[in-house]
C-alpha positions, 0 to 999 in steps of 0.5 A: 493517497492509498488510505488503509487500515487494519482490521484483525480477524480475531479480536483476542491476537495483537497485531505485530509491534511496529517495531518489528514491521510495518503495519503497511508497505505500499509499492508501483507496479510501474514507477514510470507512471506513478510513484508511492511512498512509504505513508501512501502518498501517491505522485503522478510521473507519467501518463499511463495506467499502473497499479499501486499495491499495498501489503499487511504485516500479515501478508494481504495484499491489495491493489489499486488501479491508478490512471494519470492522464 
């Protein structure tokens, strides 16, 4: 599981309602390896290598290497 959290540059400025948008949007660069769902959760389909990456309401993004054997 992808565990991710929001941190705000300026501590004045309230982050987006999660009505507006999701705090957090996950997504496989390769679903014939691994898949992701919309809280984190990560299930292996495949052996290989992929990447699962997680983007912020405002835009970051990262990415996380996943190896299934």
């Amino acid at each position: 599981m992808v565990k991710a959290e929001l941190a705000l540059e300026d501590k004045r400025k309230k982050a987006l309602p999660k009505s507006h948008v999701a705090t957090f949007r996950y997504a496989s660069g390769n679903t014939k390896v691994a898949k992701v769902d919309k809280n984190g959760k990560i299930t292996a389909v495949g052996k290989g290598t992929c990447y699962i990456y997680v983007y912020a309401a405002n835009g970051l993004a990262k990415k996380v290497k996943v190896t299934v054997k």
